[in-house]
C-alpha positions in Angstrom: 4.5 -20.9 54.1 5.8 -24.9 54.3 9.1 -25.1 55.5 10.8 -28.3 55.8 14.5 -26.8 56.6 15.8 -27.5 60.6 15.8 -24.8 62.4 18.1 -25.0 65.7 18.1 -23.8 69.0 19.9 -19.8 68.9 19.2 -19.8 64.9 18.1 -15.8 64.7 18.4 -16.4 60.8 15.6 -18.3 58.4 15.8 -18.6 54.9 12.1 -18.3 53.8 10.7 -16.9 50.4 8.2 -14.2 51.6 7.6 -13.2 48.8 4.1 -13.7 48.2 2.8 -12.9 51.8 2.9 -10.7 54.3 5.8 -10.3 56.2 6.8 -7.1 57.6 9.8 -5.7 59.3 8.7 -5.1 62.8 6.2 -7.8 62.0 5.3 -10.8 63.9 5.8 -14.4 62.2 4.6 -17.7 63.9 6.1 -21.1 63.8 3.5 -23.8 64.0 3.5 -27.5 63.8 0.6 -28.8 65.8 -1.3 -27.4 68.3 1.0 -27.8 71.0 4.3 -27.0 69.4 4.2 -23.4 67.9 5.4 -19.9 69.0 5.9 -16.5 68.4 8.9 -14.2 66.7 9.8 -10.5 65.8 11.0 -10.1 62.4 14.1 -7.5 62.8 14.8 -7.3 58.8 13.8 -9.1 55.7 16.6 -9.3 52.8 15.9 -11.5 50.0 15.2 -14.5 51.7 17.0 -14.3 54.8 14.7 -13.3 57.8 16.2 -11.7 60.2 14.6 -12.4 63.9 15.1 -9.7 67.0 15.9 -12.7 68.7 17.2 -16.3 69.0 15.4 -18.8 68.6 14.9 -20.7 71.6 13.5 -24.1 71.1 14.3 -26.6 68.1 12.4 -27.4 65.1 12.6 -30.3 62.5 11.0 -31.8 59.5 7.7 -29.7 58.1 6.4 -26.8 59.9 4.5 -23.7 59.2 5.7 -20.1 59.1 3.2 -17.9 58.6 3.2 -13.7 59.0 1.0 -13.0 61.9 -1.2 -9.2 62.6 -2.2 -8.3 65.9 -6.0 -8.5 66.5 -8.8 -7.6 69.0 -11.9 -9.4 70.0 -14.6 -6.8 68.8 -17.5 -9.1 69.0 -19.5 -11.3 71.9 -18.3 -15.0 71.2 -20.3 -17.7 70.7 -19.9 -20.8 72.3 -21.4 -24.2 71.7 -20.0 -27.0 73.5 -20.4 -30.8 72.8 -20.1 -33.8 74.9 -16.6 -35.5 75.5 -14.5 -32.1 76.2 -15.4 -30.5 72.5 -15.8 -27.1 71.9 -16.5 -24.8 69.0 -16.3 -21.1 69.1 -16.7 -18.5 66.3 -14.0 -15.3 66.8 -14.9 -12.0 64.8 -11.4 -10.4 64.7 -10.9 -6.6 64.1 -7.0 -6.6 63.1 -5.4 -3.4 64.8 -2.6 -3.2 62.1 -3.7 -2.5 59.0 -1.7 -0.9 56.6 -1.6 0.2 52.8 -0.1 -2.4 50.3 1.5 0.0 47.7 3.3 -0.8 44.1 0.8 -3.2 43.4 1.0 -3.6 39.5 -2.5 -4.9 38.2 -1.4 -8.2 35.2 -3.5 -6.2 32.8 -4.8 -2.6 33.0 -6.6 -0.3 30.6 -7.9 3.9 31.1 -5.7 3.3 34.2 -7.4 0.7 35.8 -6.7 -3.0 36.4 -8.5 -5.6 33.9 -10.1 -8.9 34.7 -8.5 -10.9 32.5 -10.5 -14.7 33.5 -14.3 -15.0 33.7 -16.2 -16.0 36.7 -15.5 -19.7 38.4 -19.1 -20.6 38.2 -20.9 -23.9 37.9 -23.5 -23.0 35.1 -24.8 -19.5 35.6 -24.4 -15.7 37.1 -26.0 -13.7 38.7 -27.0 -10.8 37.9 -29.7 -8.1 38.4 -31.1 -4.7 37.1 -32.7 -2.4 39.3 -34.8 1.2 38.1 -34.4 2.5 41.6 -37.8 4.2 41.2 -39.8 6.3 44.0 -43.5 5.8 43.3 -45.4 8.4 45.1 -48.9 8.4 45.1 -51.1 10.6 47.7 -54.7 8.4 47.0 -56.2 10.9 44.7 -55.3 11.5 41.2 -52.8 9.8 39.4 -49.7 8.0 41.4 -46.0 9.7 39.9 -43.4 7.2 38.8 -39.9 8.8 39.0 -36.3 8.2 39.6 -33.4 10.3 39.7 -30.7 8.1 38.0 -29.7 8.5 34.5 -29.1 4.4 33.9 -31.1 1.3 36.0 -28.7 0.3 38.6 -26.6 -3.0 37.0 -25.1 -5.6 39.4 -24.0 -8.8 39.3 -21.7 -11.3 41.4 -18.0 -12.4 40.0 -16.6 -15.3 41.9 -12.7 -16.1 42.4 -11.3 -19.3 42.6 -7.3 -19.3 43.5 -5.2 -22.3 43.9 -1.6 -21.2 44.6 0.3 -19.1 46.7 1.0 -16.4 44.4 -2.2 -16.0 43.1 -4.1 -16.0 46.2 -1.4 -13.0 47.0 -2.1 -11.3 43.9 -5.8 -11.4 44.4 -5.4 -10.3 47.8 -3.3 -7.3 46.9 -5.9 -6.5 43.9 -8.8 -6.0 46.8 -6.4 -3.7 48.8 -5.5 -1.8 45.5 -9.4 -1.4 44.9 -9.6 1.0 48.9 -13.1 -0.4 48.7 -15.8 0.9 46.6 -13.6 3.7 45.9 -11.6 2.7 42.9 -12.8 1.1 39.6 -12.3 -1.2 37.8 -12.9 -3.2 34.3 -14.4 -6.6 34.1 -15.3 -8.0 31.2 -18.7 -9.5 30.3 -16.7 -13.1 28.6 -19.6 -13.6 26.5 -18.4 -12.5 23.1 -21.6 -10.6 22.4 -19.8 -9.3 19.1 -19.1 -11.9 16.5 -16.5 -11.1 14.1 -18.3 -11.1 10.4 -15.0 -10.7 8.5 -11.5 -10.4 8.9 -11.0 -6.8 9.5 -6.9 -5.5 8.6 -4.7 -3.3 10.4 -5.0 -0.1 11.0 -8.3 0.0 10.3 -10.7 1.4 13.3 -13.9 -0.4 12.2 -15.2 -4.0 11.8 -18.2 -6.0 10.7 -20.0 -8.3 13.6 -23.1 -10.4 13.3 -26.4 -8.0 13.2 -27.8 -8.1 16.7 -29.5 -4.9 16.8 -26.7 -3.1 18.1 -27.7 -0.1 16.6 -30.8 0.3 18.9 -29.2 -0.9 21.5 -25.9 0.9 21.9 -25.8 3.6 18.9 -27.8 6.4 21.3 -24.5 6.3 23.5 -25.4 3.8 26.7 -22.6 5.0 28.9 -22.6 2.0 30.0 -21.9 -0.4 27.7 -18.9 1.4 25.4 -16.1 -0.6 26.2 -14.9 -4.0 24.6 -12.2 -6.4 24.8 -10.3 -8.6 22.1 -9.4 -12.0 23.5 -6.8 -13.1 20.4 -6.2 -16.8 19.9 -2.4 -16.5 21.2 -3.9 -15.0 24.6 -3.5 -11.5 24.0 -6.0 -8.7 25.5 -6.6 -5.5 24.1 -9.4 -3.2 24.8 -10.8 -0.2 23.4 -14.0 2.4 23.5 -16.9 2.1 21.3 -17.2 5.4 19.3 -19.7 4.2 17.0 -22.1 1.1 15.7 -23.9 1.6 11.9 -26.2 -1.1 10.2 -26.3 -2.3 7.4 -28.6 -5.3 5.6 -26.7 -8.3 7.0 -24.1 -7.1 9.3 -23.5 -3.7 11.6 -20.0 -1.9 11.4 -18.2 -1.2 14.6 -15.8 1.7 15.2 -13.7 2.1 18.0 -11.2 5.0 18.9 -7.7 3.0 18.3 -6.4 0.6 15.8 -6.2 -2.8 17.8 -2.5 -3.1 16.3 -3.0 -6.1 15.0 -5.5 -8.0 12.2 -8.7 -9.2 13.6 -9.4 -12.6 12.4 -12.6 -14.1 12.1 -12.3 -17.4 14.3 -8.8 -16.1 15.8 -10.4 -13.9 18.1 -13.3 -13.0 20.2 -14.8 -9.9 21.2 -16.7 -9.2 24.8 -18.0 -6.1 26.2 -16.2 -4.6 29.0 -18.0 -3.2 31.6 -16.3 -0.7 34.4 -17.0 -1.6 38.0 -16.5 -0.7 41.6 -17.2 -3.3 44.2 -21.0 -3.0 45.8 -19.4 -2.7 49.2 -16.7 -2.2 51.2 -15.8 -5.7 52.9 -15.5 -8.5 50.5 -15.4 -12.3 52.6 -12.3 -15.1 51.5 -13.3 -18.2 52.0 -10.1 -20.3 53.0 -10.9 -23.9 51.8 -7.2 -25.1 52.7 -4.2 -23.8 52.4 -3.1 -21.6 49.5 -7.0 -22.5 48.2 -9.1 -19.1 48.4 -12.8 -18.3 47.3 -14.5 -15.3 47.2 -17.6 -13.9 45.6 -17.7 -9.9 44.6 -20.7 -8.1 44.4 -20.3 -5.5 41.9 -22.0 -2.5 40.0 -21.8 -0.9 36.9 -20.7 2.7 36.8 -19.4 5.5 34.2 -16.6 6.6 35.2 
């Protein structure tokens, strides 16, 4: 956090917004203005946005500083060291932080079935990617016929979904999403921001079907694909709503969606756009942030389709 307010010598008291990091009671916070003026302080209690040190303060500070919650951290990994001629060094640390705890009450912006909602698209520069994998076991003993087979019910479906945050709180937010998601444990729904349905015609409230564009959804989804049977209504004012496909019919120029709701709401052709929504887990369990500077974050999700 920037903080520009004095802090004097025996000050045990700092007024400093936490709320969009983590600060902890107990905790450690550090005080840093260049590399050789900075130090170390126990948080006793945290009340609004008075923090509470164990401690005094033992060593003035004035004009813009740092204050930053710290974690305590072990060296799990041999460190490499390159050094360079007139004194430089440069190291690279892998850090294994020794206490870790649950974020709870985290409250996703939008959710849906239970489940948080991606509510922008990927921060991309032209393209995503994305890939479909069979996961099929050829076996073939040299004699006879070789036997293609696999034992999933659906080609594996991955794809990446980047993140770009600029400010403080949502850098926060997105930090406390990944610690809501316990890995690849928990799902959750991102939608494909492609508007693959095109609204044909105005379609009134309460009504539970609509007319799109004919795109062969019929042969596509009809048979039930478990896992495309989800959608999302982007409306003009910004609202989201998202429902399950229960059915698609054709007919000679257009093909008649049903989903299981009303949307509450007209849908209005030109007012709103329709994507599929696909339900996710992350493809593994640690996810990198790239820090570009402060309160700047990137990070790219691998992630896979699933039904439920």
């Amino acid at each position: 956090m920037e903080h520009t307010a004095d802090i004097q010598v025996n000050d045990s008291q700092i007024i400093l917004d936490t709320s969009n990091a983590d600060f902890r009671e107990g905790g450690l916070l550090a005080i840093w203005q260049h590399n050789r003026h900075h130090t170390l302080a126990t948080i006793q209690s945290i009340v609004g946005t008075t923090v509470t040190l164990d401690s005094p303060i033992q060593t003035a500070w004035t004009g813009p500083k740092l204050i930053m919650p710290c974690r305590t951290v072990a060296i799990h990994q041999a460190v490499p060291i390159r050094e360079f001629i007139e004194d430089l060094m440069e190291l690279r640390l892998s850090l294994l932080v020794e206490d870790n705890l649950e974020w709870t009450g985290y409250t996703p912006a939008m959710s849906y079935d239970g489940k948080a909602v991606v509510t922008e698209p990927t921060y991309v520069d032209g393209s995503i990617d994305r890939e479909s994998n069979a996961l099929v076991v050829i076996s073939d003993f040299e004699t006879g016929k070789a036997h293609v087979f696999s034992d999933r019910d659906f080609e594996l479906q991955k794809q990446a979904y980047t993140v770009h945050k600029e400010t403080r709180a949502a850098c926060w937010e997105f930090r406390r999403f990944l610690h809501s998601l316990h890995g690849m444990r928990d799902t959750f729904w991102l939608p494909t921001f492609r508007a693959e349905l095109e609204l044909y015609e105005t379609a009134t409230d309460p009504s539970t079907s609509f007319k799109v564009q004919a795109r062969d959804f019929v042969g596509n989804y009809a048979t039930g694909d478990v896992l495309k049977n989800h959608l999302m209504a982007v409306f003009s004012d910004g609202e989201r709503i998202c429902r399950r496909i229960t059915g698609i019919a054709t007919d000679t120029t257009w093909e008649v969606v049903t989903v299981d709701a009303p949307f509450g709401r007209d849908l209005v052709a030109g007012q709103v756009t329709l994507h599929l929504l696909d339900r996710v887990r992350l493809a593994a369990d640690a996810v990198e942030i790239r820090w570009d500077r402060v309160d700047v974050l990137e990070a790219t999700l691998q992630v896979e389709a699933v039904t439920t």
